[in-house]
CHARMM internal coordinates of N, CA and C (Angstrom, degrees):
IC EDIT
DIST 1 N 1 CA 1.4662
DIST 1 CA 1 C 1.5276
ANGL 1 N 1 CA 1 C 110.36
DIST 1 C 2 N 1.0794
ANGL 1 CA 1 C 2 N 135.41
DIHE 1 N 1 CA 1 C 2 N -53.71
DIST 2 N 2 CA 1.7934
ANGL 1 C 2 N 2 CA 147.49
DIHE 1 CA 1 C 2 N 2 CA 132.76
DIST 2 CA 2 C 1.4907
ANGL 2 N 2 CA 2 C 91.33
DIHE 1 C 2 N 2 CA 2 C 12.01
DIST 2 C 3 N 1.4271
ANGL 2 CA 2 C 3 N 88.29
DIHE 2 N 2 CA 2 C 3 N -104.24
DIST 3 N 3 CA 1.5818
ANGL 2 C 3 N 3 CA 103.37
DIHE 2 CA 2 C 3 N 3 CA -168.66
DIST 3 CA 3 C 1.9071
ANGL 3 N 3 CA 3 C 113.94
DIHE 2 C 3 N 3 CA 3 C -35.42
DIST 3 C 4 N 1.3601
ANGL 3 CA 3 C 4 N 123.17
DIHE 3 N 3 CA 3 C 4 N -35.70
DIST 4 N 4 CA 1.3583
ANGL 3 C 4 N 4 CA 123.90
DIHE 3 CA 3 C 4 N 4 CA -163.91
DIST 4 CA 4 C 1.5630
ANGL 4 N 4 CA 4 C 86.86
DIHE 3 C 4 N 4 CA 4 C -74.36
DIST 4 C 5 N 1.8229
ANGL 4 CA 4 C 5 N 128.08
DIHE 4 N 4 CA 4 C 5 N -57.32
DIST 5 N 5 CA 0.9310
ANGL 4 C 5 N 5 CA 121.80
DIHE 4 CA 4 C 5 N 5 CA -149.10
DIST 5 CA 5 C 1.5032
ANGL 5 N 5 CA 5 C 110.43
DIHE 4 C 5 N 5 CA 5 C -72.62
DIST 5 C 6 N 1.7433
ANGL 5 CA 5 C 6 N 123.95
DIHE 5 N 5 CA 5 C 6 N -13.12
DIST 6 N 6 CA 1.6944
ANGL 5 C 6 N 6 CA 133.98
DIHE 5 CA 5 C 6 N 6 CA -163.65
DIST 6 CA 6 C 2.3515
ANGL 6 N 6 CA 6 C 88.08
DIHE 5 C 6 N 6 CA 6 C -93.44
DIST 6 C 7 N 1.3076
ANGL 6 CA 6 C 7 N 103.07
DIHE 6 N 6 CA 6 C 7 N -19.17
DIST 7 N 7 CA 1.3216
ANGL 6 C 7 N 7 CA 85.80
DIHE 6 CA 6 C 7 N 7 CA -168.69
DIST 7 CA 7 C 1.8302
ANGL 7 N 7 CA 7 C 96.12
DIHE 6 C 7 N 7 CA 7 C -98.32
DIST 7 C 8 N 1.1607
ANGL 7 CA 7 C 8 N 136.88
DIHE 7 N 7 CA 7 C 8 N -3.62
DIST 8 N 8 CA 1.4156
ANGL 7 C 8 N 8 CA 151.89
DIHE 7 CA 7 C 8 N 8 CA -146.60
DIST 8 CA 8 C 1.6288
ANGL 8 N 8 CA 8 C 80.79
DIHE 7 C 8 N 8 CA 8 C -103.15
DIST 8 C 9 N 1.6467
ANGL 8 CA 8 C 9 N 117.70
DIHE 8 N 8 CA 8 C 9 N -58.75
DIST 9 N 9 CA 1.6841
ANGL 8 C 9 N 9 CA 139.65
DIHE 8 CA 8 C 9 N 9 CA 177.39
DIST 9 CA 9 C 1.0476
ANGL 9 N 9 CA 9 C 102.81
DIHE 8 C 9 N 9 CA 9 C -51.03
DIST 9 C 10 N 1.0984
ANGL 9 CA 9 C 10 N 136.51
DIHE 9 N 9 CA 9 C 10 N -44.39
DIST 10 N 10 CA 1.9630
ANGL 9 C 10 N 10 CA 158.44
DIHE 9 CA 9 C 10 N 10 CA 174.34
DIST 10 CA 10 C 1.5324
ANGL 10 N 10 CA 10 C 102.45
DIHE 9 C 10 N 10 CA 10 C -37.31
DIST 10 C 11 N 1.6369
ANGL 10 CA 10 C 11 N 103.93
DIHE 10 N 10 CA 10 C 11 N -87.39
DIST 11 N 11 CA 1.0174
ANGL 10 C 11 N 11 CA 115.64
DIHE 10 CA 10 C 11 N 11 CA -176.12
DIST 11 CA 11 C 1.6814
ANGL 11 N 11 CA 11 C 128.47
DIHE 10 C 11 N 11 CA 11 C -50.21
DIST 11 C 12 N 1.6115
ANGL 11 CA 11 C 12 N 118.56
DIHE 11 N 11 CA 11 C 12 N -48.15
DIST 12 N 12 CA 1.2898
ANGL 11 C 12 N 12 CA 130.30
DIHE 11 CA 11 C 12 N 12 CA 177.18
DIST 12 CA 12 C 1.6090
ANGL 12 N 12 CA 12 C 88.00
DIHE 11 C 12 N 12 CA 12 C -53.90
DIST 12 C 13 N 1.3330
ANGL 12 CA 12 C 13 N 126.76
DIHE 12 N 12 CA 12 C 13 N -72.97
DIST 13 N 13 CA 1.9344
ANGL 12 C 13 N 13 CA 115.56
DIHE 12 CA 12 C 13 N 13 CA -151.06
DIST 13 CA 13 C 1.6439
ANGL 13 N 13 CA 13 C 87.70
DIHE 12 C 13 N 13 CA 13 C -50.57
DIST 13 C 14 N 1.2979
ANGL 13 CA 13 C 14 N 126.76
DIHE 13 N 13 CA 13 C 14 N -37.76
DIST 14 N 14 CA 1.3528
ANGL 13 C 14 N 14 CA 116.65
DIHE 13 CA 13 C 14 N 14 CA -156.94
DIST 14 CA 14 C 1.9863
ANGL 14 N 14 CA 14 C 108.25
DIHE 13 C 14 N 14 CA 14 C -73.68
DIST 14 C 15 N 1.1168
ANGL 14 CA 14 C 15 N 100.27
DIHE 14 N 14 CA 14 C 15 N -37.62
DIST 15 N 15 CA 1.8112
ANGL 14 C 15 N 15 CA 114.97
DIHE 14 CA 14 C 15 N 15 CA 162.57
DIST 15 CA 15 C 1.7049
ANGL 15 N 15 CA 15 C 100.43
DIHE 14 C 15 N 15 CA 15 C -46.37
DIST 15 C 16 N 1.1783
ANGL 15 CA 15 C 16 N 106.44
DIHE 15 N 15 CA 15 C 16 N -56.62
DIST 16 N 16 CA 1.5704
ANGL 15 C 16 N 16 CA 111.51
DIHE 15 CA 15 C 16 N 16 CA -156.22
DIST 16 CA 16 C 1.5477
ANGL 16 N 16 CA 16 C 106.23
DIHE 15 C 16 N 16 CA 16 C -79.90
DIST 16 C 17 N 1.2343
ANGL 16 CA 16 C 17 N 143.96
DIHE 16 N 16 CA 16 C 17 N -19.81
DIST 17 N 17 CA 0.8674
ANGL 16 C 17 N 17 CA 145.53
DIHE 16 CA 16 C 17 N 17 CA 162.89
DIST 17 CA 17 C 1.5092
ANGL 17 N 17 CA 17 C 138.45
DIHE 16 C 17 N 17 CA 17 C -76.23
DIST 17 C 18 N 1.5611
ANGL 17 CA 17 C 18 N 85.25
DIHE 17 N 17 CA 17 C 18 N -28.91
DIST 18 N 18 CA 1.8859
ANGL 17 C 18 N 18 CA 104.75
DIHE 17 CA 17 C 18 N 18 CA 177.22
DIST 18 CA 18 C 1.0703
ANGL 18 N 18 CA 18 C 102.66
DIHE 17 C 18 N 18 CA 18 C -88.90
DIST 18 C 19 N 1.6594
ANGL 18 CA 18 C 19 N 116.59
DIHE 18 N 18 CA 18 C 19 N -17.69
DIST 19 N 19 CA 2.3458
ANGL 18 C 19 N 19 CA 100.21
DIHE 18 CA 18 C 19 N 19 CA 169.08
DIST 19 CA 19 C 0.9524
ANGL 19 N 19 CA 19 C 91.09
DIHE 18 C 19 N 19 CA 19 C -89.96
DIST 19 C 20 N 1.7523
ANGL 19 CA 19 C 20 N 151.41
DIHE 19 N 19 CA 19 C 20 N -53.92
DIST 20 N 20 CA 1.2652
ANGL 19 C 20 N 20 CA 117.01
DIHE 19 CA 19 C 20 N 20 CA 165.61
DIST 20 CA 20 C 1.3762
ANGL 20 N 20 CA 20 C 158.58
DIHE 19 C 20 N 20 CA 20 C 13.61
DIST 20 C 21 N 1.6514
ANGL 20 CA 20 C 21 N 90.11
DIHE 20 N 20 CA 20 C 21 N -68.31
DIST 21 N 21 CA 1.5104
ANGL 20 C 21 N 21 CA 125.19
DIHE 20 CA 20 C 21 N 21 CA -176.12
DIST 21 CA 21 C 1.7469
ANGL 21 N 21 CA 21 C 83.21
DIHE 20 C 21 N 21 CA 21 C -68.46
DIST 21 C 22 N 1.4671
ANGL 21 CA 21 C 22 N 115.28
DIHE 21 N 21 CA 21 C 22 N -83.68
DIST 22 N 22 CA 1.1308
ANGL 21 C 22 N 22 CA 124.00
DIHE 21 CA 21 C 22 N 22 CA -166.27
DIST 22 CA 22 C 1.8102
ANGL 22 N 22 CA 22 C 130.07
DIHE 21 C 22 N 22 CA 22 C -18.89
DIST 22 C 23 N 1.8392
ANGL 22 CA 22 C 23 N 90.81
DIHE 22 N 22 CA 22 C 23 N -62.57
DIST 23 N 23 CA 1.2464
ANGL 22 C 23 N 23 CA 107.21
DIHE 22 CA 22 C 23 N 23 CA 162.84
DIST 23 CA 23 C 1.1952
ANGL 23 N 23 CA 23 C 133.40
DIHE 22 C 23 N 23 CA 23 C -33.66
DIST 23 C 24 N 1.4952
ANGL 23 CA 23 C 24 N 119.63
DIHE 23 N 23 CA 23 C 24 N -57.53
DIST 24 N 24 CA 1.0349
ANGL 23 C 24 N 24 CA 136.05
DIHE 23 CA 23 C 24 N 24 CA 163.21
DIST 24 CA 24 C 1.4354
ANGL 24 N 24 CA 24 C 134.59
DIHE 23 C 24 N 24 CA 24 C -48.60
DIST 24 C 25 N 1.6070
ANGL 24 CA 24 C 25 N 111.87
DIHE 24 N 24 CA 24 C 25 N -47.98
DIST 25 N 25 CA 1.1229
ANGL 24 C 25 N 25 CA 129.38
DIHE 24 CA 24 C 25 N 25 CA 157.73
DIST 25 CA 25 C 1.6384
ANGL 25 N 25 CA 25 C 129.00
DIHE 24 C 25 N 25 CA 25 C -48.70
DIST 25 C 26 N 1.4737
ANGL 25 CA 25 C 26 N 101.70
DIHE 25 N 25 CA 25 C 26 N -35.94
DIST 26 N 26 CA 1.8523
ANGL 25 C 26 N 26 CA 100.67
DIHE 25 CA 25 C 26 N 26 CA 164.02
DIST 26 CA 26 C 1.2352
ANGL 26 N 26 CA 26 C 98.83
DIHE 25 C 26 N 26 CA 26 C -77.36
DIST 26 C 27 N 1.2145
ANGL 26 CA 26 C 27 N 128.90
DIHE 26 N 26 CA 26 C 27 N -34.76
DIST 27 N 27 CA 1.8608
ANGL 26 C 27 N 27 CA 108.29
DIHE 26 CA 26 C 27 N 27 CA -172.07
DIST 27 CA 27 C 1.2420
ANGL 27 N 27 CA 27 C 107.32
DIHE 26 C 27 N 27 CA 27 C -57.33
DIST 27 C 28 N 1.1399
ANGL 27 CA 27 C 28 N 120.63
DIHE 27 N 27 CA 27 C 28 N -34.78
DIST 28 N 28 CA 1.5259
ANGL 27 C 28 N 28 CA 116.92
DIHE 27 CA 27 C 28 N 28 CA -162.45
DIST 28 CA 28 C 1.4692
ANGL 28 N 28 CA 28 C 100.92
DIHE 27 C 28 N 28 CA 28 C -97.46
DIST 28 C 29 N 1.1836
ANGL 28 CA 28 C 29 N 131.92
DIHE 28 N 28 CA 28 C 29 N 6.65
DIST 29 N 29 CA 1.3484
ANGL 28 C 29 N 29 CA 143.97
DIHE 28 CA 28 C 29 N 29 CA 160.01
DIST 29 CA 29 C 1.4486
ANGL 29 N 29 CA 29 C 112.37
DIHE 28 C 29 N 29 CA 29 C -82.30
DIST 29 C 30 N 1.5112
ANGL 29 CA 29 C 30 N 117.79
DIHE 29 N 29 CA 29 C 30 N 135.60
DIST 30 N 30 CA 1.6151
ANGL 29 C 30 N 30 CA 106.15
DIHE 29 CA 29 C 30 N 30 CA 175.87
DIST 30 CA 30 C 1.1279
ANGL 30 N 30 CA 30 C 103.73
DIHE 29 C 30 N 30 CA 30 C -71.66
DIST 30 C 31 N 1.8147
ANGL 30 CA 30 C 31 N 120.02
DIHE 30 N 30 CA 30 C 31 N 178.86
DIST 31 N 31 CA 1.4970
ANGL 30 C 31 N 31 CA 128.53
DIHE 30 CA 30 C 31 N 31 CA -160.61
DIST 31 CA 31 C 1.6706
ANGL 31 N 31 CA 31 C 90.42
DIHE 30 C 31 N 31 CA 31 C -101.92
DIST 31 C 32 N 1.1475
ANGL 31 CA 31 C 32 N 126.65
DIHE 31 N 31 CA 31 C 32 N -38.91
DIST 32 N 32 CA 1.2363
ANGL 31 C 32 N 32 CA 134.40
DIHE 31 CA 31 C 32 N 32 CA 159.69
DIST 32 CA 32 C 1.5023
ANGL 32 N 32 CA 32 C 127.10
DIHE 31 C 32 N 32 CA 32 C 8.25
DIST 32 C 33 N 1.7008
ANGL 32 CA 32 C 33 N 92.19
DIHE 32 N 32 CA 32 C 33 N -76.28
DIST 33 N 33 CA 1.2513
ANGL 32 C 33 N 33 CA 112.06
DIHE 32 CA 32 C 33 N 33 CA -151.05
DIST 33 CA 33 C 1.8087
ANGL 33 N 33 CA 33 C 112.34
DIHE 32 C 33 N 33 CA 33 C -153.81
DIST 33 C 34 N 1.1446
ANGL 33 CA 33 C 34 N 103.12
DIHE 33 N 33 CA 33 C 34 N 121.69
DIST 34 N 34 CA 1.3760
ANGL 33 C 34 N 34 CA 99.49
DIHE 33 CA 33 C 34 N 34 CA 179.86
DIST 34 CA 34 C 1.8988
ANGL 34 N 34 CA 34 C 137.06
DIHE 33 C 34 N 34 CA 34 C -80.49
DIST 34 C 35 N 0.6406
ANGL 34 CA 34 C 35 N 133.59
DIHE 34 N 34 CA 34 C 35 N 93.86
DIST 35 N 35 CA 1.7746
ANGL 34 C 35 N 35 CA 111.32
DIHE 34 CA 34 C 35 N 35 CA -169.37
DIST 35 CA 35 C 1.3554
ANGL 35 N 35 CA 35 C 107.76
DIHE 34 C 35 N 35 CA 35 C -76.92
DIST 35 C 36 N 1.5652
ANGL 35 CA 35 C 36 N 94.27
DIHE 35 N 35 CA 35 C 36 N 150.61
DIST 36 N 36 CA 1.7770
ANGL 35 C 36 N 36 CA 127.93
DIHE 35 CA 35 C 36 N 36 CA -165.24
DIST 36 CA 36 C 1.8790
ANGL 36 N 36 CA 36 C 103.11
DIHE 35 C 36 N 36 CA 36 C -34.09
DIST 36 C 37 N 1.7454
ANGL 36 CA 36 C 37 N 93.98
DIHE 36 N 36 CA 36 C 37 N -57.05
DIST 37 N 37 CA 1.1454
ANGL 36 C 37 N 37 CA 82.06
DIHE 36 CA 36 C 37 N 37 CA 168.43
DIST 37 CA 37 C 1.9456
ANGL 37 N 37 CA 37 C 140.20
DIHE 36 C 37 N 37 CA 37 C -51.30
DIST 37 C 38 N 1.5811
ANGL 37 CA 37 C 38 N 115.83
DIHE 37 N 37 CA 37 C 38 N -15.08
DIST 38 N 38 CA 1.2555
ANGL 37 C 38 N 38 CA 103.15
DIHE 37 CA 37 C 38 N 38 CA -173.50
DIST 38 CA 38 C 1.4396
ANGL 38 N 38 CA 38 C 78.35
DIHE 37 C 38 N 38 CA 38 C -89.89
DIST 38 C 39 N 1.3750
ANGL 38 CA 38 C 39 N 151.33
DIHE 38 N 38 CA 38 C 39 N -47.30
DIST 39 N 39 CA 1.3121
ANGL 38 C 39 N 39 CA 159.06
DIHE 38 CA 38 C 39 N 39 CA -169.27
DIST 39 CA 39 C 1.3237
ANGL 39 N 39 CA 39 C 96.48
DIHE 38 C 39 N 39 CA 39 C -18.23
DIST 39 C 40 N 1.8874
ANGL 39 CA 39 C 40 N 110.12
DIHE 39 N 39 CA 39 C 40 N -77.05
DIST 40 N 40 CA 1.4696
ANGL 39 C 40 N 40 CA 113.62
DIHE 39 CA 39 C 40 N 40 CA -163.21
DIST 40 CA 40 C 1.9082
ANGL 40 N 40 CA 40 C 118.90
DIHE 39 C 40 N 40 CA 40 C -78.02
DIST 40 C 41 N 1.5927
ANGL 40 CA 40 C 41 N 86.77
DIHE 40 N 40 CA 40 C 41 N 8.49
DIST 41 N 41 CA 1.7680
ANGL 40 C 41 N 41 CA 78.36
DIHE 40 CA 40 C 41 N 41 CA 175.82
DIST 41 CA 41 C 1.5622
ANGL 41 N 41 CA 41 C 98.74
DIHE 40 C 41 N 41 CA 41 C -111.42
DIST 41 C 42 N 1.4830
ANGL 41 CA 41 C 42 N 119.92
DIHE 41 N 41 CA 41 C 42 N 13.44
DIST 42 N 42 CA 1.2608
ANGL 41 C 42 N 42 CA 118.81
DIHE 41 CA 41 C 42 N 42 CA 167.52
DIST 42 CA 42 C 1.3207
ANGL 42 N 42 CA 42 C 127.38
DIHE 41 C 42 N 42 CA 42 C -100.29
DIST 42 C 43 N 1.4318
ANGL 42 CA 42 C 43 N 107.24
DIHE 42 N 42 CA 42 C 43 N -0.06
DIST 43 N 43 CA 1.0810
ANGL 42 C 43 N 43 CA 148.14
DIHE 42 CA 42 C 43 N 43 CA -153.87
DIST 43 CA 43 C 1.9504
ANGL 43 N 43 CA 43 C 109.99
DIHE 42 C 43 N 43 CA 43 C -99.61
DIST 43 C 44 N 1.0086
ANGL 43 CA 43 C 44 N 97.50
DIHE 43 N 43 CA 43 C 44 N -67.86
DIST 44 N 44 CA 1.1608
ANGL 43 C 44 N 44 CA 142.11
DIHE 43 CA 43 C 44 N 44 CA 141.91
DIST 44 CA 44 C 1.6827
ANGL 44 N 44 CA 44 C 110.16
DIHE 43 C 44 N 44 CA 44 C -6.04
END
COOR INIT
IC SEED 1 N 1 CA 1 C
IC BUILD
């Protein structure tokens, strides 16, 4: 049960960090215009 609940902890920081990333990444993107790359991780 340990182990299920440290990999359950795993996954959420790993959720919470990759919208993070994301978030951040359109800010610093103009509102304009998107590149391919945000395309295929929207995609995704």
């Amino acid at each position: 049960m340990r182990g299920n609940y440290f990999t359950v902890n795993m996954v959420i920081c790993l959720i919470y960090w990759m919208s993070k990333w994301i978030s951040t990444y359109f800010e610093l993107l103009p509102n304009t215009r998107i590149s391919p790359i945000a395309a295929s991780l929207l995609r995704i």
